[in-house]
N, C-alpha and C positions, 0 to 999 in steps of 0.2 A: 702724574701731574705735569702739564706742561712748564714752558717758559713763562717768566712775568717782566712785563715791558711797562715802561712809564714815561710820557713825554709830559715833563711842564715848561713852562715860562716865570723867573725871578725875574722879577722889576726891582732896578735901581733908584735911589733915589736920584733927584740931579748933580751931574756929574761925577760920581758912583758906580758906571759899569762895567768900568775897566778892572776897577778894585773887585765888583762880586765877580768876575769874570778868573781872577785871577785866585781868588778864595775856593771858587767851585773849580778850577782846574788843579789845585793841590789836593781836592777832595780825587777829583780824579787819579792822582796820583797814589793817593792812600787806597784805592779801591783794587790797585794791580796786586794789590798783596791779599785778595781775598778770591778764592776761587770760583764765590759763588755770584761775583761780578763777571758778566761777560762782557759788556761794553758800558761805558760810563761816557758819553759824547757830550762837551761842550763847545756849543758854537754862537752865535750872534748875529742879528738881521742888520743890516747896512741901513735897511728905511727904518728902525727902531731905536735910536741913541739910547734908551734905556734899559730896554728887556735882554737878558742871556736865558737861551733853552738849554736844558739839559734831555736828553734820550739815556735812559740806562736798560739795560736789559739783565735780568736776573736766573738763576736757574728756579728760582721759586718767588712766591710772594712772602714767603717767609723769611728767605734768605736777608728779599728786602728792608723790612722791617726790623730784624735782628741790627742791619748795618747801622742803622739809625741811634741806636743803642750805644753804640759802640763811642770808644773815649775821642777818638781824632775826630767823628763826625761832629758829635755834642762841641767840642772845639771850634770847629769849622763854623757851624753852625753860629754858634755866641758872638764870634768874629762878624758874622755876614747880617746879621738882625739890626743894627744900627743903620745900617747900611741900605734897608731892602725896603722899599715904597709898600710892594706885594706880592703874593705868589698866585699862582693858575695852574690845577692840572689840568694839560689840554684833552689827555687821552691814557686812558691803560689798556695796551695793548698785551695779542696773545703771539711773540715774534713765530715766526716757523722756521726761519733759516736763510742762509743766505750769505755774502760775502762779511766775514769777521764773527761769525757765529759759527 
C-alpha cells in the first residue's frame, strides 16, 4: 500500500489566523514524535488573511486516521474549533517521492 497524502485549507475566523496558525504548528510539533508522520507542512498564502494549508504526508491512510484519535490531536483540535469559520479538503493525494520524503 502506498503513501497517503492530504492537502486542506482551515479558514479562520476574523482575525484568528495567526492563533489557528500557531495551534496547527504545535500540531506539527506533536506529529515529530510519530513515525508514521512523514511531513506535517504548515504554511499561509499572503493574498488569503484567513486561510492556513496544511500538506501532511502519511506512510498509510490508516496511519492517518489513527492520529486523529490520538489525545494531543483531540486537544489541539478543541482549541482550534472556536476559532475556525471552515475547512476544505483541497486534494488526497498518492506522494511518490521526493525531497523530505
Amino acid at each position: 500500500m502506498g503513501k497517503f497524502g492530504i492537502y486542506g485549507k482551515l479558514i479562520a475566523k476574523e482575525g484568528e489566523r495567526e492563533q489557528l496558525s500557531a495551534i496547527l504548528l504545535e500540531a506539527a510539533k506533536s506529529m515529530e514524535s510519530l513515525d508514521d508522520c512523514e511531513l506535517y507542512l504548515v504554511s499561509v498564502s499572503p493574498e488569503d488573511p484567513h486561510s492556513v494549508y496544511v500538506y501532511e504526508v502519511w506512510n498509510s491512510e490508516s496511519a492517518h486516521q489513527g492520529s486523529l484519535t490520538l489525545e494531543s490531536t483531540q486537544t489541539l483540535i478543541q482549541r482550534a474549533k472556536p476559532i475556525l469559520a471552515g475547512m476544505e479538503r483541497i486534494s488526497t493525494l498518492v506522494p511518490r517521492g521526493g525531497k523530505g520524503l
